[in-house]
FIGUFI-624678 format. One record per residue (C-alpha): residue in three letters; x, y, z; residue number from 1. Coordinates in nm, 2 decimals. Layout:
REM FIGUFI-624678
<r:ALA	xx:X	yy:Y	zz:Z	k:NUM> .
...
***
This chain:
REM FIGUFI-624678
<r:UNK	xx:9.47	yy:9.91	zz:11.99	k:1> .
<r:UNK	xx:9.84	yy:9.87	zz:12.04	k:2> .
<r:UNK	xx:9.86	yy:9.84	zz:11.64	k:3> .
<r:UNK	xx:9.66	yy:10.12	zz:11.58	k:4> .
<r:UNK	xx:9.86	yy:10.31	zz:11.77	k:5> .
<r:UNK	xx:10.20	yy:10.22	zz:11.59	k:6> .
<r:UNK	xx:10.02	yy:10.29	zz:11.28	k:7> .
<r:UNK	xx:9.97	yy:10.63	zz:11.41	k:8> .
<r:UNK	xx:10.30	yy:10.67	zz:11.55	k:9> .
<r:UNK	xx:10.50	yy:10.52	zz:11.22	k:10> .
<r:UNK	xx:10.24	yy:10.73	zz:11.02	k:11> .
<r:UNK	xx:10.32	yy:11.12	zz:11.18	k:12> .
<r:UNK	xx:10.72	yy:11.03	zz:11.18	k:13> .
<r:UNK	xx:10.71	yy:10.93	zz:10.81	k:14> .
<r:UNK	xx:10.53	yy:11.25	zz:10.74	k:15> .
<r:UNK	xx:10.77	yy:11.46	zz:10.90	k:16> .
<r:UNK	xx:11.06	yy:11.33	zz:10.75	k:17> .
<r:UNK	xx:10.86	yy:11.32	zz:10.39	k:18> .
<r:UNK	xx:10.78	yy:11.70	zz:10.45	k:19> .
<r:UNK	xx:11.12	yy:11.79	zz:10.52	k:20> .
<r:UNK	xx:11.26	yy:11.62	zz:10.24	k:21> .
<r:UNK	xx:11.03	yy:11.80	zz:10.00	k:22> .
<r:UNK	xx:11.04	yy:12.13	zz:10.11	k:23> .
<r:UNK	xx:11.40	yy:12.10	zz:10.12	k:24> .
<r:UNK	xx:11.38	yy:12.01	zz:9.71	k:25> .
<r:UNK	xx:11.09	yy:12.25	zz:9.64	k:26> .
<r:UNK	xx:11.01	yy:12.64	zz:9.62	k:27> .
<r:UNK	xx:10.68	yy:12.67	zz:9.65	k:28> .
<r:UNK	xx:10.47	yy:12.96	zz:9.52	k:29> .
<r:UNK	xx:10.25	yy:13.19	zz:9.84	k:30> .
<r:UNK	xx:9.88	yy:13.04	zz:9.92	k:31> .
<r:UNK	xx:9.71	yy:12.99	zz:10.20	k:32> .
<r:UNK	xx:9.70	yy:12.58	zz:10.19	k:33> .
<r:UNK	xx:10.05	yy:12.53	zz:10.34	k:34> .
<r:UNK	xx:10.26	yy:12.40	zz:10.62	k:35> .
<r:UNK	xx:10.05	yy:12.26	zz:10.93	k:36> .
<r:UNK	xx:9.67	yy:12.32	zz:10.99	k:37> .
<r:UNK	xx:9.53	yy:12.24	zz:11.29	k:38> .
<r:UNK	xx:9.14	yy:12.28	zz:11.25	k:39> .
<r:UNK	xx:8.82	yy:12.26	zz:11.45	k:40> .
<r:UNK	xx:8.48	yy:12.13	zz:11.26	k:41> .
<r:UNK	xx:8.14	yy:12.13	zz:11.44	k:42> .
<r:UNK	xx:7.79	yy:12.01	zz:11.22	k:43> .
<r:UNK	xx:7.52	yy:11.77	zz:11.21	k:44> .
<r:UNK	xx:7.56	yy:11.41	zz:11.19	k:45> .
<r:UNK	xx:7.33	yy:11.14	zz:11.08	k:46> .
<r:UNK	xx:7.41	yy:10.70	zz:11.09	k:47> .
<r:UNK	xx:7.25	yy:10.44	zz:10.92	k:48> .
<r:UNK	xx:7.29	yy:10.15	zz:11.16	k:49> .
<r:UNK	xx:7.23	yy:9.76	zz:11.14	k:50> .
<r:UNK	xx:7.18	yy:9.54	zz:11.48	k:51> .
<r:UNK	xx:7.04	yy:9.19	zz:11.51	k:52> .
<r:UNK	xx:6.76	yy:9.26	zz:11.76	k:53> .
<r:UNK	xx:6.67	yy:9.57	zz:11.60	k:54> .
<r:UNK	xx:6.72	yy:9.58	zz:11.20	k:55> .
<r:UNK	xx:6.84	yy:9.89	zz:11.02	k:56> .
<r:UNK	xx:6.74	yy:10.24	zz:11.17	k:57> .
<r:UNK	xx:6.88	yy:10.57	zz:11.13	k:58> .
<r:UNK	xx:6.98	yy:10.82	zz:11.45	k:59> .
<r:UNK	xx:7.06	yy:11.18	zz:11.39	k:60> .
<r:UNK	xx:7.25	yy:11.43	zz:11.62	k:61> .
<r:UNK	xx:7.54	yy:11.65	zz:11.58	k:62> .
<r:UNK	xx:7.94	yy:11.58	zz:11.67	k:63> .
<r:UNK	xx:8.29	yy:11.77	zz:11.61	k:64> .
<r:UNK	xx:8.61	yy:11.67	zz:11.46	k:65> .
<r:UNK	xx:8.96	yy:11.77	zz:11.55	k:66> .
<r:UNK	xx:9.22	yy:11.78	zz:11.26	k:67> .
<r:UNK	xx:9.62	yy:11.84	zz:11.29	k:68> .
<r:UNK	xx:9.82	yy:11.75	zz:11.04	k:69> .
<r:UNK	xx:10.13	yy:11.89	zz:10.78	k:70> .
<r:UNK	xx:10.11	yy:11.91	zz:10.36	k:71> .
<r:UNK	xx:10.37	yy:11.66	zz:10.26	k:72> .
<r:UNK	xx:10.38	yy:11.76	zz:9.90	k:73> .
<r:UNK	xx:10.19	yy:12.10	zz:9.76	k:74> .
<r:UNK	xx:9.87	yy:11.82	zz:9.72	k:75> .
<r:UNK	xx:9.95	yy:11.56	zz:9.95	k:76> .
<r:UNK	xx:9.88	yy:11.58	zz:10.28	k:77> .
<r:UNK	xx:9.90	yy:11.37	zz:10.61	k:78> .
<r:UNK	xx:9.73	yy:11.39	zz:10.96	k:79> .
<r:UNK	xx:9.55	yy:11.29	zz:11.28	k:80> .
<r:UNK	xx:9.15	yy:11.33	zz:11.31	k:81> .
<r:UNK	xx:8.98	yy:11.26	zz:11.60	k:82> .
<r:UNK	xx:8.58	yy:11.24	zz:11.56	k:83> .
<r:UNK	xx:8.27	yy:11.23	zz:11.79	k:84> .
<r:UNK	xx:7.94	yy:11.26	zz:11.70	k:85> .
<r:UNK	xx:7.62	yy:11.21	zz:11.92	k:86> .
<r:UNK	xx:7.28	yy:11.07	zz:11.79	k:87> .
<r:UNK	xx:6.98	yy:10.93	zz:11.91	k:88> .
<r:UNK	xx:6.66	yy:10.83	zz:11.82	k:89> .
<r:UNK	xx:6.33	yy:10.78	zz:12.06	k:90> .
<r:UNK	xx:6.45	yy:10.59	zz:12.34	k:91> .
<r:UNK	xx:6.81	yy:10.49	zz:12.19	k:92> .
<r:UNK	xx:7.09	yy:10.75	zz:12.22	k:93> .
<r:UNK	xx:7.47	yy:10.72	zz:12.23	k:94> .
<r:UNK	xx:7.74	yy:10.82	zz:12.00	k:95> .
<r:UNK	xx:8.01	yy:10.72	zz:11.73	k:96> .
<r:UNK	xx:8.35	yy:10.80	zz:11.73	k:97> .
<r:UNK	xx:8.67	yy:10.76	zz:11.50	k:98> .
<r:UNK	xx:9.06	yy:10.83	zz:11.60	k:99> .
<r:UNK	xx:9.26	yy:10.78	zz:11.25	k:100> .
<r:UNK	xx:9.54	yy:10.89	zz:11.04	k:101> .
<r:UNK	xx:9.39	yy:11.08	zz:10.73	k:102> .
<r:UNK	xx:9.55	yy:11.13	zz:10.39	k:103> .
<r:UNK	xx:9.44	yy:11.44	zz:10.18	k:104> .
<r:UNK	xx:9.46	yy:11.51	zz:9.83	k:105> .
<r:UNK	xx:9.47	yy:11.89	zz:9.67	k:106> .
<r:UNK	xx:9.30	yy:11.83	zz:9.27	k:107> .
<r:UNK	xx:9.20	yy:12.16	zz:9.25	k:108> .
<r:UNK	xx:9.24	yy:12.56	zz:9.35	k:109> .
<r:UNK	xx:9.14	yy:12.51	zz:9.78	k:110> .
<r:UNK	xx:8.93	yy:12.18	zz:9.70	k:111> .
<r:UNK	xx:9.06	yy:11.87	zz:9.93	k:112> .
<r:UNK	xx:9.00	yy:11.49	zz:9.91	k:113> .
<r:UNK	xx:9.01	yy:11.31	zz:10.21	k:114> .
<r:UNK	xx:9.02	yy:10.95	zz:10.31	k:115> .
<r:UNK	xx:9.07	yy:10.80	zz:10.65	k:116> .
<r:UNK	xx:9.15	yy:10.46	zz:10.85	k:117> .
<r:UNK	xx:9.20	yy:10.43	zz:11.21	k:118> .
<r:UNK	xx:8.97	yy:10.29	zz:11.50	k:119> .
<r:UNK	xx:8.59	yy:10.33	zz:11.52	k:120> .
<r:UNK	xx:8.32	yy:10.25	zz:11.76	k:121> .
<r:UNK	xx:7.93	yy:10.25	zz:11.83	k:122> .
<r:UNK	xx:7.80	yy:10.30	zz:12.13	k:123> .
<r:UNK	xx:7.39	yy:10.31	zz:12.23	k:124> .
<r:UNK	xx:7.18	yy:10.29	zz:12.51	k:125> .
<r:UNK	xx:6.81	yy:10.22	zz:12.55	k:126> .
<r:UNK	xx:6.64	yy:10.51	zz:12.84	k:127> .
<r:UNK	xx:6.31	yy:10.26	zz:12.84	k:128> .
<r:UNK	xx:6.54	yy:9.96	zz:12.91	k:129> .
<r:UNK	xx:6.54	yy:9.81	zz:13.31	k:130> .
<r:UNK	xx:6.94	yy:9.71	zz:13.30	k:131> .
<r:UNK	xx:7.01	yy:10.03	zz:13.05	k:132> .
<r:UNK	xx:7.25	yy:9.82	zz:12.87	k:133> .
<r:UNK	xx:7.55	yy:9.95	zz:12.72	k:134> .
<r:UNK	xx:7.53	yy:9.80	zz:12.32	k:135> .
<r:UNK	xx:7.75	yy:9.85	zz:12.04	k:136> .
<r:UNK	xx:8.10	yy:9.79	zz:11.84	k:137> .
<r:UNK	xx:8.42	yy:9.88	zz:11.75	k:138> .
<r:UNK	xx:8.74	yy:9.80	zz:11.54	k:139> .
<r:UNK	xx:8.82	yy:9.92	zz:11.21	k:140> .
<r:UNK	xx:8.62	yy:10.24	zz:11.04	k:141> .
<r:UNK	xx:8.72	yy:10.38	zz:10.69	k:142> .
<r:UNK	xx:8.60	yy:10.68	zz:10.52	k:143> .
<r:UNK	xx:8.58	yy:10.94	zz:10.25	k:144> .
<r:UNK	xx:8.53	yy:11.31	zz:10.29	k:145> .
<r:UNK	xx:8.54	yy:11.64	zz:10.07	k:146> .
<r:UNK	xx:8.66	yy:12.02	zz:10.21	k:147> .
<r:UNK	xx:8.73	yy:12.33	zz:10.11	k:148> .
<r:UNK	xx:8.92	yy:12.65	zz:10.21	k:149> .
<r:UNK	xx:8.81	yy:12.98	zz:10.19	k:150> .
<r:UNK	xx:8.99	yy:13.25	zz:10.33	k:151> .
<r:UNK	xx:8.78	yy:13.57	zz:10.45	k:152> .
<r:UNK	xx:9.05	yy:13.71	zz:10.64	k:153> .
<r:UNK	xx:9.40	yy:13.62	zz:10.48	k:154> .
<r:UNK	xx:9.64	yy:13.88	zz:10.50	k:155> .
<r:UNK	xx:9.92	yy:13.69	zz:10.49	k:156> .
<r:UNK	xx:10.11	yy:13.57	zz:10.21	k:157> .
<r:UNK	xx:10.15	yy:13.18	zz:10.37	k:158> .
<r:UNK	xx:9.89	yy:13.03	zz:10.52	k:159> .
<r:UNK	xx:9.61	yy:13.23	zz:10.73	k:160> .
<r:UNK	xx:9.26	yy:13.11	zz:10.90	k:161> .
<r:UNK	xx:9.02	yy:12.97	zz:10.66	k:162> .
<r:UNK	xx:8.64	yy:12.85	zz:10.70	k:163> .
<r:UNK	xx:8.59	yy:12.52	zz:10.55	k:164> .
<r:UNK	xx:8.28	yy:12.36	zz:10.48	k:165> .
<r:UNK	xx:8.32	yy:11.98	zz:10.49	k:166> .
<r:UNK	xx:8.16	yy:11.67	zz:10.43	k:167> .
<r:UNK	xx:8.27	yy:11.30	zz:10.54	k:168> .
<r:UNK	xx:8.09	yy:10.96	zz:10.51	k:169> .
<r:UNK	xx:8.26	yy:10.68	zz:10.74	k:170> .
<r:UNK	xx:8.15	yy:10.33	zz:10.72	k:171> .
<r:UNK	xx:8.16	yy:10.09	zz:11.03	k:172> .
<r:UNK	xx:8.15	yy:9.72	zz:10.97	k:173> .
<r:UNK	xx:8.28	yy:9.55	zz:11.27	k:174> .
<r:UNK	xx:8.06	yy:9.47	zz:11.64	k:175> .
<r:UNK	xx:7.74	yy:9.39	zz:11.68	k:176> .
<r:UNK	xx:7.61	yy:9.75	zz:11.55	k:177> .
<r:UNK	xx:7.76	yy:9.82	zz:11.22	k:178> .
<r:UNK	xx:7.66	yy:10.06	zz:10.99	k:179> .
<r:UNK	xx:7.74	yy:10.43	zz:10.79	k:180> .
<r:UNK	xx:7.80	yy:10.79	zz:10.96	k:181> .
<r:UNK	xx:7.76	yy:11.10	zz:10.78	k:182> .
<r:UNK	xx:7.88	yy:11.45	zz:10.91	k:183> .
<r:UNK	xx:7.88	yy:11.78	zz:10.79	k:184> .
<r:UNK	xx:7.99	yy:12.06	zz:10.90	k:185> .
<r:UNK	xx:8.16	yy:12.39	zz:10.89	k:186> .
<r:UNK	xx:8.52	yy:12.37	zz:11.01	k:187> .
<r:UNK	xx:8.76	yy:12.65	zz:11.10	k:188> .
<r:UNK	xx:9.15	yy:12.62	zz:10.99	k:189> .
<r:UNK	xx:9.45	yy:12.76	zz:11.04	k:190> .
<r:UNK	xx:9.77	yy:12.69	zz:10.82	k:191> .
<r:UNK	xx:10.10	yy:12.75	zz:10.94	k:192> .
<r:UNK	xx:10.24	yy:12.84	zz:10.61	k:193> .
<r:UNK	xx:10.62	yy:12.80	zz:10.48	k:194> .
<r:UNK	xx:10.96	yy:12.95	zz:10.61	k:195> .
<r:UNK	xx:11.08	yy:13.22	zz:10.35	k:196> .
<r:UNK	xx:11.34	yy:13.05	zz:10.20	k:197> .
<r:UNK	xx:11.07	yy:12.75	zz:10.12	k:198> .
<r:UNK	xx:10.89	yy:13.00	zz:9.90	k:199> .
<r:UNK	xx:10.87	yy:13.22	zz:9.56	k:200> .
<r:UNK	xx:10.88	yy:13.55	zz:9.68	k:201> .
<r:UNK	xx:10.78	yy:13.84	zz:9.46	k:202> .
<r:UNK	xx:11.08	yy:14.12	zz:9.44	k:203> .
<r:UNK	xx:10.94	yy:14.39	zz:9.65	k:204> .
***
């Protein structure tokens, strides 16, 4: 946990100073993918999960995700995501939940790649159990994901609110219970945008 953390730490300062430097090199031409976006994401989730006593199964439910982060480069990006989804299946219910750094990539128009690492874990309880014991896992988790920005009420120049349907896949292989999550959802976004004298303004 303490290395997670400093990998967290390390990984919001270097984007700072990263951002800075390239805005400071850069003029950027006005959209509404730029500066920070903070966003909220709600959807259905589904996992694929492996445990010795009880083989492969698969537990659906629904979860959120909380994103904050800055654009380090007009494609690259860097951020924070904290996930939690909850699922169940007859008598077993619990949850799985991720707390990463993700790293974004812009290859087309409002289209964004994502791929995170960070700390994951498992959690599930059996309600027909006597003891009701707590079972799971947790360590590492990475993942993949795919989002885009569309901007129904942008009437800014720089940044703006956007809805953003999105798509991630997250695989688990450490504890006891390892397995794949899926979640997707629709997120809402809002992007800072740049300073003036970071962009190319039109004359008027």
């Amino acid at each position: 946990m303490k290395r997670i953390g400093l990998a967290i730490g390390l990984g919001l300062v270097a984007t700072l100073l990263l951002a800075q430097t390239a805005h400071a090199q850069l003029l950027e031409t006005p959209r509404g993918r730029q500066g920070y976006w903070l966003g909220v994401a709600v959807g259905g989730a589904g996992a694929s999960l492996t445990e010795k006593a009880k083989g492969t199964r698969f537990l659906a439910g629904s979860g959120f995700t909380l994103r904050l982060g800055e654009l380090v480069t007009r494609r690259l990006g860097l951020g924070l995501l904290l996930e939690w989804a909850s699922i169940q299946k007859g008598s077993d219910k619990g949850g799985v939940g991720v707390l990463g750094v993700e790293g974004s990539y812009n290859p087309w128009r409002n289209l964004s790649v994502k791929s995170t690492a960070g700390f994951g874990v498992i959690m599930l309880t059996d309600d027909q159990a006597k003891d009701d014991t707590l079972r799971g896992g947790a360590g590492a988790t990475v993942s993949l994901g795919v989002a885009y920005d569309f901007y129904p009420w942008r009437k800014r120049l720089t940044g703006g609110w956007a809805l953003t349907p999105t798509v991630d896949a997250r695989y688990f292989p450490d504890g006891d219970i390892h397995g794949f999550s899926v979640l997707a959802g629709l997120q809402i976004t809002y992007w800072s945008g740049l300073h003036r004298n970071h962009l190319i303004l039109p004359e008027e």
